[in-house]
Each structure stands twice: as structure tokens, then as C-alpha cells.
MDAnalysis code that builds the backbone (N, CA, C; Angstrom):
import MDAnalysis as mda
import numpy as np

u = mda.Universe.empty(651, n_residues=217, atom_resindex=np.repeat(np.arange(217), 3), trajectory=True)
u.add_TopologyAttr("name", ["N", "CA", "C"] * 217)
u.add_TopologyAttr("resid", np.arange(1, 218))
u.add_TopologyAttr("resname", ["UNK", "UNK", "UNK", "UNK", "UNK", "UNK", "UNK", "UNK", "UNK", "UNK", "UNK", "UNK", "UNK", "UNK", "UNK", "UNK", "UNK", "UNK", "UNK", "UNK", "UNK", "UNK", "UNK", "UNK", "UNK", "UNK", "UNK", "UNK", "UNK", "UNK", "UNK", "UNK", "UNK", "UNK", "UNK", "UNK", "UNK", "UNK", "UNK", "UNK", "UNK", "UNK", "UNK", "UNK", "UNK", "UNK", "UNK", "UNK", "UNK", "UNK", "UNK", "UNK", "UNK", "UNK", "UNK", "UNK", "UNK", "UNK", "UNK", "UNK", "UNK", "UNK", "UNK", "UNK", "UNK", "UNK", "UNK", "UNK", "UNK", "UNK", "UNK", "UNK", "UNK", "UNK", "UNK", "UNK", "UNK", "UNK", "UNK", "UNK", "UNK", "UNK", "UNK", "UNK", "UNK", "UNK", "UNK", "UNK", "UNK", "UNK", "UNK", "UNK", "UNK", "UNK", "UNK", "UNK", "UNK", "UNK", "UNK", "UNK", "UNK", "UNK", "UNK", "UNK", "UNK", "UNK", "UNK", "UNK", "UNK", "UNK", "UNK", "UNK", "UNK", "UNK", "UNK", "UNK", "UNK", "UNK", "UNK", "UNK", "UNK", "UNK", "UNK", "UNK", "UNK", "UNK", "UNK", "UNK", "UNK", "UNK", "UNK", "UNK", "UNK", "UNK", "UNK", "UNK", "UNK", "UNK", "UNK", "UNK", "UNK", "UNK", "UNK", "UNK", "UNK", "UNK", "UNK", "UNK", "UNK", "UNK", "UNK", "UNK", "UNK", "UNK", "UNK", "UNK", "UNK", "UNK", "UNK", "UNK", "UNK", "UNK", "UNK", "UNK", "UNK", "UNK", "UNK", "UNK", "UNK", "UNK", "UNK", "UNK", "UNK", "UNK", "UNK", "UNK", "UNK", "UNK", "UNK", "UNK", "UNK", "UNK", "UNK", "UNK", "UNK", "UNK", "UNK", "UNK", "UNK", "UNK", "UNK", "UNK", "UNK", "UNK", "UNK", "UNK", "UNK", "UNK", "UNK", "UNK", "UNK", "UNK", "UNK", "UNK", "UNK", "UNK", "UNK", "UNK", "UNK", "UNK", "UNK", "UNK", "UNK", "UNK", "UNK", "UNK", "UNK"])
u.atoms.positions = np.array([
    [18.907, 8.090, -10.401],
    [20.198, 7.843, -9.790],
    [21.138, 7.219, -10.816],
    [22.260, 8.012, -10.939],
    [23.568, 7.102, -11.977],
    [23.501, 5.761, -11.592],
    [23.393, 4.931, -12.821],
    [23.973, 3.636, -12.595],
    [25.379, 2.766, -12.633],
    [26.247, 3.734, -12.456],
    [27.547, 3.662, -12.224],
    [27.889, 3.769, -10.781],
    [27.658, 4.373, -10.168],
    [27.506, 4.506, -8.278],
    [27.287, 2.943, -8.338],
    [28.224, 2.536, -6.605],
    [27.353, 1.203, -5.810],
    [27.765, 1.793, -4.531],
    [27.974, 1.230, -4.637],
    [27.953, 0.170, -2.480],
    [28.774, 1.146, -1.638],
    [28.045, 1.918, -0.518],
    [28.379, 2.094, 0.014],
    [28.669, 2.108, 1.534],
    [28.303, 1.015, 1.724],
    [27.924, 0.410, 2.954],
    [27.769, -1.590, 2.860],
    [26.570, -1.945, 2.584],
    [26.045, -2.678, 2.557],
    [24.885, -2.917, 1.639],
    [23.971, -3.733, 2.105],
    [22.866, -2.960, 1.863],
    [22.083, -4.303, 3.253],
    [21.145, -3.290, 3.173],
    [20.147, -3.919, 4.252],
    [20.533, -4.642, 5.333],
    [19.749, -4.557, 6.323],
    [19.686, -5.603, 7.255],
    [18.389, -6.303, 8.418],
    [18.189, -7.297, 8.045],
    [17.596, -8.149, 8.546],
    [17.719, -9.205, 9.278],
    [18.795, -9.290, 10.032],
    [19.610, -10.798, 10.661],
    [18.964, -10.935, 12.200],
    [19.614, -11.136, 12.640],
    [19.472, -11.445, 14.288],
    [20.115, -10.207, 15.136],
    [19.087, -9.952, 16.143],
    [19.571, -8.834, 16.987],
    [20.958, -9.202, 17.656],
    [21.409, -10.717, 18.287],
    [22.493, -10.602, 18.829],
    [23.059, -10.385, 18.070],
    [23.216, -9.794, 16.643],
    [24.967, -9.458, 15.607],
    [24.741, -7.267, 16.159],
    [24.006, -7.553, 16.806],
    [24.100, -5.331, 17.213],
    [24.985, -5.653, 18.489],
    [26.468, -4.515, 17.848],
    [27.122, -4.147, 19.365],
    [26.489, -4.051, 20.531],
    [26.905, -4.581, 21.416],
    [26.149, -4.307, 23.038],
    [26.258, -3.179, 22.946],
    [26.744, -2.602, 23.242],
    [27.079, -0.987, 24.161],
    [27.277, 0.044, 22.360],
    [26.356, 0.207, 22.053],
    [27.250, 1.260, 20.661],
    [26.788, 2.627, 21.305],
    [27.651, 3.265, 20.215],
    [26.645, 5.040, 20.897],
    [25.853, 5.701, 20.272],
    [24.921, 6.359, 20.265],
    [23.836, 6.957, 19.753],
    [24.065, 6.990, 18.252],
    [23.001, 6.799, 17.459],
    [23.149, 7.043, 16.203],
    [23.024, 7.906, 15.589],
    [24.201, 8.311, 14.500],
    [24.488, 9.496, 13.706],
    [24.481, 9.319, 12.403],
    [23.975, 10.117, 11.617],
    [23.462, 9.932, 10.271],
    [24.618, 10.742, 9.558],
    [25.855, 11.242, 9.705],
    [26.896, 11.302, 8.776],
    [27.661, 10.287, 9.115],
    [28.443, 9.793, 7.553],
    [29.158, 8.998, 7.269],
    [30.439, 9.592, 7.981],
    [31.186, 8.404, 8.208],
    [32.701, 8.201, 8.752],
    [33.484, 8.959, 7.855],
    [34.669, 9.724, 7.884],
    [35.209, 10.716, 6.715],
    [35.825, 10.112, 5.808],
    [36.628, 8.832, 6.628],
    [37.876, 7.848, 5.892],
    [36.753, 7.045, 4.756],
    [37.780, 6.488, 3.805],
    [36.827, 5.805, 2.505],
    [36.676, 4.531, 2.930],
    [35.090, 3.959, 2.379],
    [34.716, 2.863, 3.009],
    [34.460, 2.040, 1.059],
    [35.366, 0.860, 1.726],
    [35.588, 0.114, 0.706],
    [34.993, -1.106, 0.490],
    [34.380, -1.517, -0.371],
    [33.164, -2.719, -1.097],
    [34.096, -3.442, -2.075],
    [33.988, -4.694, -1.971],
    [34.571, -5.357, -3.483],
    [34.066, -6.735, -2.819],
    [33.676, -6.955, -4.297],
    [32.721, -8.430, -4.402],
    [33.823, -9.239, -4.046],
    [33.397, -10.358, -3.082],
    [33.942, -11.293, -3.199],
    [33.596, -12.659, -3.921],
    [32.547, -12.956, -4.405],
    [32.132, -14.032, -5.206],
    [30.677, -13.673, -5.454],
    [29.615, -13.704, -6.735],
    [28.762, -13.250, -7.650],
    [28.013, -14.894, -8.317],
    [26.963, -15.326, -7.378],
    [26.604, -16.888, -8.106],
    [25.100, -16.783, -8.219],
    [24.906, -17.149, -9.847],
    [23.119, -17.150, -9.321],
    [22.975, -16.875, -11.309],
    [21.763, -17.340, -11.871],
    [21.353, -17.484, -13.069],
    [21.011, -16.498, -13.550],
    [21.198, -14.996, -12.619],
    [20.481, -13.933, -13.007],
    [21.994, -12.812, -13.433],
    [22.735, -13.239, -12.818],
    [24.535, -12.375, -12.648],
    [25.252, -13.181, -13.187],
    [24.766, -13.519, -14.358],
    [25.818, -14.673, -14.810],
    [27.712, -13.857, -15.339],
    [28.685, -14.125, -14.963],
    [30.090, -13.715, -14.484],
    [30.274, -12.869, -15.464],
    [31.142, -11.190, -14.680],
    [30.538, -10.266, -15.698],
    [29.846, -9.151, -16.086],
    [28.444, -9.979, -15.325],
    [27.087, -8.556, -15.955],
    [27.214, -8.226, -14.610],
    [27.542, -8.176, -13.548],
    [27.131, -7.409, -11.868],
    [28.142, -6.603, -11.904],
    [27.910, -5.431, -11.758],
    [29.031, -4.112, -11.074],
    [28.893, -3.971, -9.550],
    [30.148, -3.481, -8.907],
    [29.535, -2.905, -7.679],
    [30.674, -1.748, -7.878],
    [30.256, -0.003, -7.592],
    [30.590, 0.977, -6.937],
    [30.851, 1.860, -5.895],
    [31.833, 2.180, -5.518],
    [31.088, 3.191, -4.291],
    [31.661, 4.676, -4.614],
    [30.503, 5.100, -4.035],
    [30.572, 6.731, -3.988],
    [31.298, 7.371, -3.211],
    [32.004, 8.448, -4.190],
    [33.491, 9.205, -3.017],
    [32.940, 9.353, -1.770],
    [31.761, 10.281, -1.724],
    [31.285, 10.299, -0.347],
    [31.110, 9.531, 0.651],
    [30.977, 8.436, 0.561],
    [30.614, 7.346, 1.670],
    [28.960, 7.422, 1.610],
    [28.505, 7.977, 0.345],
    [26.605, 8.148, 0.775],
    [26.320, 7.134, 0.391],
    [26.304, 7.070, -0.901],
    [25.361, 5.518, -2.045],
    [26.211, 4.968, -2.415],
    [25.287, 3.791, -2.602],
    [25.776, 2.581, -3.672],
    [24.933, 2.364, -4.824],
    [25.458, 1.692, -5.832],
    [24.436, 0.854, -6.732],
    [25.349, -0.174, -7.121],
    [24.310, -1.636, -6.999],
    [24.436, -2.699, -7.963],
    [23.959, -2.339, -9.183],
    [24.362, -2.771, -10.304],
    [24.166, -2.500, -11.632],
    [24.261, -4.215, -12.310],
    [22.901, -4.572, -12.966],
    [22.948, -6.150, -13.751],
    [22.615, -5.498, -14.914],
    [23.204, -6.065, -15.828],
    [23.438, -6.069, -17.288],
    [22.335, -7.409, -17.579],
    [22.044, -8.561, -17.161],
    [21.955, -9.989, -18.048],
    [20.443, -10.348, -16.817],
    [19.711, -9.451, -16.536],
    [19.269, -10.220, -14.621],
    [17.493, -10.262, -15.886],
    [17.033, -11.357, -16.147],
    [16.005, -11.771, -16.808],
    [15.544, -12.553, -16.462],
    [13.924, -12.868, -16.347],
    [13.135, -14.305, -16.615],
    [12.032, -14.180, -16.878],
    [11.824, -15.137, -17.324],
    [10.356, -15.019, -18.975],
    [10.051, -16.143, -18.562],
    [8.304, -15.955, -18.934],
    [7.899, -17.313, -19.452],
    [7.158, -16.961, -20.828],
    [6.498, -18.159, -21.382],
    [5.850, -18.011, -22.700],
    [6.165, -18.313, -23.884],
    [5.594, -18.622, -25.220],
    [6.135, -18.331, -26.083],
    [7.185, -19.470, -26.459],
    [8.355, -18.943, -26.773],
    [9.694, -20.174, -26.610],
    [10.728, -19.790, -25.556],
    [9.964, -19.498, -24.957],
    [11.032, -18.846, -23.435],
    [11.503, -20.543, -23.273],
    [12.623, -20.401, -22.405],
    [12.969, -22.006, -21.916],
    [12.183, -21.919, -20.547],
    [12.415, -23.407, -20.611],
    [11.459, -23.698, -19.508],
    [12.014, -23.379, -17.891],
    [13.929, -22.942, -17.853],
    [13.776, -22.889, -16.729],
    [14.310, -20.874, -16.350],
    [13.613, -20.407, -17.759],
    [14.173, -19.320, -17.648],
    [12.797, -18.165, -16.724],
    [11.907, -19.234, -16.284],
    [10.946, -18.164, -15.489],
    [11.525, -17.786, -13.625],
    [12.517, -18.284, -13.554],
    [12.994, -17.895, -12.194],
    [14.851, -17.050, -12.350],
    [14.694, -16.378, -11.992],
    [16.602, -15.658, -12.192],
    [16.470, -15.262, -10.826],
    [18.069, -16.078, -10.099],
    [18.219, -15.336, -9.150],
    [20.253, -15.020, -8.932],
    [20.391, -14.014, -7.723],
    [22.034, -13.800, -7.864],
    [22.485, -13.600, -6.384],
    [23.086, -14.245, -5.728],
    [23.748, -14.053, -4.410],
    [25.302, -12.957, -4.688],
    [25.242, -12.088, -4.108],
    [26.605, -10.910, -4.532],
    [27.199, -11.454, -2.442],
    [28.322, -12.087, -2.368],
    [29.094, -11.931, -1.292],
    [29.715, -10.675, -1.374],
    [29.843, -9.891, -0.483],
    [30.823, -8.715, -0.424],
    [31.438, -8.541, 0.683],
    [32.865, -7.863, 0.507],
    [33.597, -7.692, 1.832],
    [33.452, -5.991, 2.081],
    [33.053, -5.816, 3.147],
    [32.742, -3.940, 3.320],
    [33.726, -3.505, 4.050],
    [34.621, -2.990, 4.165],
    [35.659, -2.364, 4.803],
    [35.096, -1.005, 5.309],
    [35.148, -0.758, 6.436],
    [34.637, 0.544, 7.024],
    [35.503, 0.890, 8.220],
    [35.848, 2.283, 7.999],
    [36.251, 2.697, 8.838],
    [36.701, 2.219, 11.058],
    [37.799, 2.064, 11.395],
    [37.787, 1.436, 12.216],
    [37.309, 2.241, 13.310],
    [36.520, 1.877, 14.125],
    [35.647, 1.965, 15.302],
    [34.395, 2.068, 14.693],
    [33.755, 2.156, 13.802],
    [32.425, 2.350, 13.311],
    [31.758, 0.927, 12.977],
    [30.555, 0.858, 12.687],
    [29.622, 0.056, 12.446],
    [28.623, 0.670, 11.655],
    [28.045, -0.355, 11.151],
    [26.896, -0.021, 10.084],
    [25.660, -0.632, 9.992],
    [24.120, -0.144, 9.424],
    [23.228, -1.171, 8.843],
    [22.887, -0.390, 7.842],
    [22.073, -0.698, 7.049],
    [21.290, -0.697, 5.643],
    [19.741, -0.566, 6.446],
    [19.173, 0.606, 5.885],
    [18.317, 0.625, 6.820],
    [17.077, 0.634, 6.029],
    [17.265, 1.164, 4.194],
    [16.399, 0.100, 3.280],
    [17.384, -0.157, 1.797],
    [16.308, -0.466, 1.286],
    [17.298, -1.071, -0.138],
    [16.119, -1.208, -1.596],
    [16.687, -0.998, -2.489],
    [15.885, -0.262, -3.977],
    [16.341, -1.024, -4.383],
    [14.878, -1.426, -5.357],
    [15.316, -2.266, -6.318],
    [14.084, -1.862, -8.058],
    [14.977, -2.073, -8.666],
    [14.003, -1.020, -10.093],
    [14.026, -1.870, -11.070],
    [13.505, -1.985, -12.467],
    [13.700, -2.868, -13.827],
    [12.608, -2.519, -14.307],
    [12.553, -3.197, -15.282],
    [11.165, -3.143, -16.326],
    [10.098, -4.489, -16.089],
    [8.975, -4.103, -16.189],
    [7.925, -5.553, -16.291],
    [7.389, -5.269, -17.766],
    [7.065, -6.610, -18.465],
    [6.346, -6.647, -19.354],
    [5.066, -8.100, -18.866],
    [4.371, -8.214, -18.400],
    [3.482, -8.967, -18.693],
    [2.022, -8.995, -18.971],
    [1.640, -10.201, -19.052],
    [0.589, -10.364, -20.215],
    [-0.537, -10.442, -19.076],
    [-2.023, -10.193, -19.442],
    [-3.293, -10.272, -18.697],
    [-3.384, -11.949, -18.021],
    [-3.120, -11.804, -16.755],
    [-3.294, -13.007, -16.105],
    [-2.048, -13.723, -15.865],
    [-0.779, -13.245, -15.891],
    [0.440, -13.379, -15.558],
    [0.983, -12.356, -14.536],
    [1.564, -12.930, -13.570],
    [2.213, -12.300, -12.191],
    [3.453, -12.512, -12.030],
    [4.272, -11.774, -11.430],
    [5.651, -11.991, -10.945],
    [6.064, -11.404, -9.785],
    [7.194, -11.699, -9.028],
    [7.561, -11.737, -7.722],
    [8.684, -11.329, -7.706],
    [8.985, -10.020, -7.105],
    [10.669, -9.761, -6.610],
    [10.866, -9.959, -5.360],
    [12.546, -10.447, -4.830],
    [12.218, -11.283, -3.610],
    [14.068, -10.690, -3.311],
    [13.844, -10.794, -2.529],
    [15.371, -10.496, -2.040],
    [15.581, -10.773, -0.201],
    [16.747, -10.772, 0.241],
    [17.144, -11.335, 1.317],
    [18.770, -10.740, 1.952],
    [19.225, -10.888, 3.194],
    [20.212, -10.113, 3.480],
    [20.850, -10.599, 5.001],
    [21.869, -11.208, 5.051],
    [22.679, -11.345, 5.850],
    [24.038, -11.358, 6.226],
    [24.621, -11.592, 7.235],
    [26.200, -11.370, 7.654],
    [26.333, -12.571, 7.604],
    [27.453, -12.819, 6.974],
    [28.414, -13.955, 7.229],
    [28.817, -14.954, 8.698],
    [27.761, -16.202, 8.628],
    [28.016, -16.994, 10.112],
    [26.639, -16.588, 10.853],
    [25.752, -15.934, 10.153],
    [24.555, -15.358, 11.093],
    [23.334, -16.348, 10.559],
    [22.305, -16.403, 10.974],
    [21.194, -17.467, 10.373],
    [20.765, -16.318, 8.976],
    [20.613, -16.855, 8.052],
    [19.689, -16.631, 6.768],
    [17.930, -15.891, 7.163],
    [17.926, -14.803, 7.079],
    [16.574, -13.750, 6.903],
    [15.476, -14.538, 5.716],
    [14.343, -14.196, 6.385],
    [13.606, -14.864, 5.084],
    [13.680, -13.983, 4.070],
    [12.824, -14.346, 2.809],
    [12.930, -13.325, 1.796],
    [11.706, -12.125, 1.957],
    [11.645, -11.463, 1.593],
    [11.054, -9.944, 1.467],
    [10.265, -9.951, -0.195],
    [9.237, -10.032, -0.355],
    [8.424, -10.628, -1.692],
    [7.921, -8.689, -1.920],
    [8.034, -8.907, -3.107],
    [6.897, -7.965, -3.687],
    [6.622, -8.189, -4.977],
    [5.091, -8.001, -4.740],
    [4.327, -8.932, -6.308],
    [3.839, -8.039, -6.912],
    [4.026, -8.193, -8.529],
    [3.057, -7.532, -9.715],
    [2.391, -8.679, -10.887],
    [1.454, -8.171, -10.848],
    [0.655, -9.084, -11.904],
    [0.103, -8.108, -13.140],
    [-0.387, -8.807, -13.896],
    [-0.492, -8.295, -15.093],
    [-1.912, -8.033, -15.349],
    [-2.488, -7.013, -16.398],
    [-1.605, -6.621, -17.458],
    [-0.524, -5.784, -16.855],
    [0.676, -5.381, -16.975],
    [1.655, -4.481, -16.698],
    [2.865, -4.525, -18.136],
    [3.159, -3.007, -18.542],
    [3.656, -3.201, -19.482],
    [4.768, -1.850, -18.960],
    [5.665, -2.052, -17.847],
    [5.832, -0.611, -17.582],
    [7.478, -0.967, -16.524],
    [8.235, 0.722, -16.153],
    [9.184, 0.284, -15.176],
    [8.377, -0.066, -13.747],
    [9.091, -0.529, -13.421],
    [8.766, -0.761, -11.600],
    [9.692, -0.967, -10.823],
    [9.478, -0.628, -9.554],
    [10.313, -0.110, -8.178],
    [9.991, -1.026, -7.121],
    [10.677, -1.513, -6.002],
    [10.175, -1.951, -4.734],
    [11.630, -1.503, -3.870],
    [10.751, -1.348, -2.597],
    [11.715, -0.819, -1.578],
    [11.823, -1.600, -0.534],
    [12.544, -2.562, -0.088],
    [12.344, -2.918, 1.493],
    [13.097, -1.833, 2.770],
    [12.382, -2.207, 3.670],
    [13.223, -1.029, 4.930],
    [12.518, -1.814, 5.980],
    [13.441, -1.324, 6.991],
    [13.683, -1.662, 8.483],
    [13.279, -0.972, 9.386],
    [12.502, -0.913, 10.549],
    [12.429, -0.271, 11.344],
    [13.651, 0.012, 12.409],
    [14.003, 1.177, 12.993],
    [15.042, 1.660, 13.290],
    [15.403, -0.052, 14.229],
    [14.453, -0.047, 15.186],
    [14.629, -1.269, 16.083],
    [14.626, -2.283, 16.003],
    [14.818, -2.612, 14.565],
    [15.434, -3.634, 14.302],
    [16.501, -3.592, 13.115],
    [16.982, -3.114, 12.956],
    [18.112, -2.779, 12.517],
    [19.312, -4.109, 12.619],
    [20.137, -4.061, 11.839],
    [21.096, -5.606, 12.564],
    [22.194, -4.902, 11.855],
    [23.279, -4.568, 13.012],
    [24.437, -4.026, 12.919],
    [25.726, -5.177, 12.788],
    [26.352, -4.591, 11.519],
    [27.786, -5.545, 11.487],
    [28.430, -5.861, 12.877],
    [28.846, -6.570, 13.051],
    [29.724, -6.834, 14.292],
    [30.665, -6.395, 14.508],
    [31.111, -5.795, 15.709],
    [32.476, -4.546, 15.655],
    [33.346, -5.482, 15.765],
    [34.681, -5.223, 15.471],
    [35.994, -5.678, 15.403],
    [36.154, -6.781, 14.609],
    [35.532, -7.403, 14.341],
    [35.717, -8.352, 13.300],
    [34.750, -8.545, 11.867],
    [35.381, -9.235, 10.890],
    [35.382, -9.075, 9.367],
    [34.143, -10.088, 9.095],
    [33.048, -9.832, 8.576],
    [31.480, -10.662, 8.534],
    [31.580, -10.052, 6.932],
    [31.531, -10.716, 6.004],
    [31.253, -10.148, 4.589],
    [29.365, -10.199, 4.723],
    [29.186, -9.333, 3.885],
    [27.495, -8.972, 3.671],
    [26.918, -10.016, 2.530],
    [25.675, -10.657, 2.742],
    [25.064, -11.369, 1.760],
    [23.634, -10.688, 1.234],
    [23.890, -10.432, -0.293],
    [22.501, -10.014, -0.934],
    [21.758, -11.001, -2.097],
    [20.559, -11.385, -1.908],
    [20.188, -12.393, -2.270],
    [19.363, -11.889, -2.920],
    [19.087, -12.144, -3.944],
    [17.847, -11.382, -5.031],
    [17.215, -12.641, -5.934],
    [15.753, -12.492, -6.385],
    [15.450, -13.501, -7.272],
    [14.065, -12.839, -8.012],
    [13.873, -13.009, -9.159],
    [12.760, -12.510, -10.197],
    [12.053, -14.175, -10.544],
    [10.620, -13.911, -10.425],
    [10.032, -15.461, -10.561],
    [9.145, -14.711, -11.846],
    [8.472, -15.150, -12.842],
    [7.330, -14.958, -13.471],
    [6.766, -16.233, -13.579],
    [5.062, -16.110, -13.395],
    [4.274, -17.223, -13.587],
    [3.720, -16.699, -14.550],
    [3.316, -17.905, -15.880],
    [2.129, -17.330, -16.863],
    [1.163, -17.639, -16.479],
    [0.356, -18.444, -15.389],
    [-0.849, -18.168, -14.439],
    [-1.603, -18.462, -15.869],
    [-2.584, -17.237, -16.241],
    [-3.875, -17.771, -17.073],
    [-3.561, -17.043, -18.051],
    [-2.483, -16.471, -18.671],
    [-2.143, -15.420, -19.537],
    [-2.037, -16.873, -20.802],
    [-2.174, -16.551, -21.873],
    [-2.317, -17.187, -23.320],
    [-0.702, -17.755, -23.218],
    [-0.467, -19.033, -23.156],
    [1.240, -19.754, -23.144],
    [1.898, -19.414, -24.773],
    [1.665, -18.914, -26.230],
    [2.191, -17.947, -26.966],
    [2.898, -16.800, -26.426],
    [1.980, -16.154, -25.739],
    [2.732, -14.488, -25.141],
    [3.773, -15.027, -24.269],
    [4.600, -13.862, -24.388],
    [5.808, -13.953, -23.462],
    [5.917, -12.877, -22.022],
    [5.786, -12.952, -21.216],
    [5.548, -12.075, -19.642],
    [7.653, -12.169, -19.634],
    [7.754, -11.462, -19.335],
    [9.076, -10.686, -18.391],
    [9.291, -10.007, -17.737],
    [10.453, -9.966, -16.725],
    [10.715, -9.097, -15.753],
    [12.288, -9.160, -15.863],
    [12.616, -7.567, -15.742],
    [14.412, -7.061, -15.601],
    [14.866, -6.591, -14.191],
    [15.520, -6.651, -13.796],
    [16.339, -5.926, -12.816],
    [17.400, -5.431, -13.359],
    [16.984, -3.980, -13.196],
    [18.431, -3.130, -13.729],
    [19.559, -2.980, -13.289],
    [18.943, -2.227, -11.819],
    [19.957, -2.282, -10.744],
    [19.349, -2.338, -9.011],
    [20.363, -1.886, -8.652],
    [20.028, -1.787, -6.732],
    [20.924, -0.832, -6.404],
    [20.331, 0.295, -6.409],
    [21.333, 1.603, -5.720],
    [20.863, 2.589, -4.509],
    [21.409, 3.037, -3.714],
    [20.642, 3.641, -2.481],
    [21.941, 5.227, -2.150],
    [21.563, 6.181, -1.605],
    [22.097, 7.005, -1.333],
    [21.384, 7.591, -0.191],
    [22.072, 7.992, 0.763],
    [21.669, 8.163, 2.150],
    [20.627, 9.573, 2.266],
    [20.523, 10.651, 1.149],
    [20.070, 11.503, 1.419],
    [18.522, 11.283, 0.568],
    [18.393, 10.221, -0.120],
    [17.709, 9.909, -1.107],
    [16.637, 8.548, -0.716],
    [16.731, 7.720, -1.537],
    [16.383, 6.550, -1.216],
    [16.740, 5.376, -0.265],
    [17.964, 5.433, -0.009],
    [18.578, 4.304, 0.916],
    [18.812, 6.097, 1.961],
    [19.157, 4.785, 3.633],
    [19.583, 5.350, 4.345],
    [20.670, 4.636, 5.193],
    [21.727, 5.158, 4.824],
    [22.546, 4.372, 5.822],
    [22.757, 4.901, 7.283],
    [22.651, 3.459, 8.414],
    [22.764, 4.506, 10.113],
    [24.079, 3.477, 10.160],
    [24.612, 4.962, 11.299],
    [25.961, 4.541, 11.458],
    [26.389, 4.807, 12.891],
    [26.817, 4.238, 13.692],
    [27.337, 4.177, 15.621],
    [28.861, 3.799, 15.295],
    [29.118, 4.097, 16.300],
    [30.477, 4.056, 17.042],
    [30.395, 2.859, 17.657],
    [31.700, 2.149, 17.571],
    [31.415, 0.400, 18.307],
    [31.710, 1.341, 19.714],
    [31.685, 0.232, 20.764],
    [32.090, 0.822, 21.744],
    [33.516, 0.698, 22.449],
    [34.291, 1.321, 23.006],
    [35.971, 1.555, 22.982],
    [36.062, 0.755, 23.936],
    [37.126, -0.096, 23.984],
    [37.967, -0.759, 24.468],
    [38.271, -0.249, 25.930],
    [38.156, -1.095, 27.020],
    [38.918, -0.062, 28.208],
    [40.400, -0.476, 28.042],
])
């Protein structure tokens, strides 16, 4: 997937069922025709330091990708000591088409691992609406030896899904964090982990579902 593409939607959702319209209407898997618009509103965290985070969206309304330039953490070696955890909160405001609603129904995440025999690391990420309680995080672990790219996917089951709130403006929260432990690996060697990017396209890897709020009498 280009790493120039982002956001075309959101991404994910995991919040609380009361943020799903009461009444929406059946769900339809083409996008709204009008352009649905993403722009960061604030980028904080040791891994996006101001700068290295892109966000795109695709003419279509299908995919997105986040794109990190700087998203690292090491231990080992002369790594610093607090460079074994990187993480980046991306606020975004999603503009979508009016009467529609949205969720993120999974979300990709890719980079490189390098670590050493007896060293592990953890990708962790998280996802909520603005004013809603905080989702726990979503872990996926690799340990070493690993000297290679790697992928993790989180996804949602349809029924639980957590839909933006119709008629009013909830910016989206994506929370990401890379941990490496050197565990029993030799403290000389150096273990790392990258995050490249986070991109999803509806016919592909991400799926975005999309309802109709429900109309006004």
C-alpha cells in the first residue's frame, strides 16, 4: 500500500456502545460520494516527534495511511535509557459527509523488528471519540530472535463496532506505543522496533462500515 495515502475515515473503534446512533439504518459498505475530510488536530508522544506524522486521504473516500518518519525504540548497547518505550497520540477532526456516520472496523499497523535472542517487544495501540471513556490498549507481542518486517492487525466484531455520534463534532483519538525489553538478550546488542506507518483501505486491509444517522422528523 502507498505510503502517501491516509485517513479516510478514522481508524478503529473500540469505545462504548452508547456513542452508536439509536435508530441508524442498515449498513452499507460504499462510501458517501461527497469528500470526507481528516486533518490532525494536535500530534503528542516521543514516537511523532513534530513533523515526522503525515496524515492523507484518498480521493475515493476508501483508505487512509498514517505515515512516521522518526517512530523508534531500542534498548542495548548505548541506546538511552528512556529510548525503549515510543509512543504518539494523533487527535484528528474527521469531517464526513452530513447524515452519515462511521466506524473503523480494523486498523494496520507494519515496521521493521530487529531483535536479539531473548529480547521481546510489544505493539499496543488504542482508540477513542472525544468525551467518551478511554478503550484499553490492544497488545501484540514479538520476541526474539527476529530480524525481519512485521504486521499486526486489530479488528472489531461487527457488534461491537462504536459509531461516531450523529450530528455533532467528536474528533477521533489514536494512541500507539512500541515498548522493547532486553529481557535475557546480551545488554551490548541493540533490539529495535519501527513503525512505518498505519494505512487501511476498505477493499483491502481496513474496512470501513458506514449507516445513515437517522432523519430528523
Amino acid at each position: 500500500m502507498a505510503r502517501g495515502l491516509l485517513l479516510s475515515g478514522a481508524a478503529l473503534a473500540a469505545l462504548v456502545v452508547a456513542a452508536l446512533p439509536a435508530e441508524a439504518a442498515d449498513p452499507f459498505d460504499d462510501p458517501p460520494p461527497d469528500k470526507i475530510i481528516i486533518k490532525v488536530a494536535t500530534v503528542n508522544g516521543s514516537g511523532c516527534p513534530q513533523g515526522t506524522a503525515a496524515v492523507a486521504v484518498s480521493e475515493d473516500n476508501t483508505a487512509f495511511t498514517v505515515t512516521y518518519s522518526d517512530y523508534l525504540a531500542q534498548v542495548g548497547g548505548n541506546s538511552d535509557p528512556t529510548a525503549f518505550r515510543k509512543n504518539c497520540q494523533l487527535n484528528l477532526i474527521v469531517h464526513v459527509p452530513q447524515g452519515f456516520t462511521y466506524a473503523i472496523a480494523s486498523a494496520d499497523y507494519r515496521g521493521f523488528a530487529s531483535l536479539q535472542p531473548g529480547a521481546s517487544a510489544i505493539q499496543r495501540a488504542s482508540y477513542y471519540f472525544q468525551g467518551s471513556p478511554q478503550t484499553a490498549f490492544r497488545n501484540h507481542p514479538f520476541n526474539g530472535p527476529l530480524n525481519d518486517n512485521w504486521q499486526a492487525t486489530d479488528s472489531t466484531d461487527w457488534a461491537q463496532l462504536v459509531w461516531a455520534p450523529c450530528g455533532v463534532q467528536r474528533n477521533f483519538n489514536i494512541n500507539t506505543e512500541l515498548r522493547v525489553n532486553a529481557g535475557s538478550s546480551s545488554p551490548d546488542k541493540v533490539s529495535f522496533m519501527t513503525m512505518d506507518s498505519t494505512d487501511g483501505d476498505i477493499s483491502t486491509v481496513y474496512h470501513m462500515a458506514w449507516k445513515e444517522c437517522p432523519r430528523k422528523s
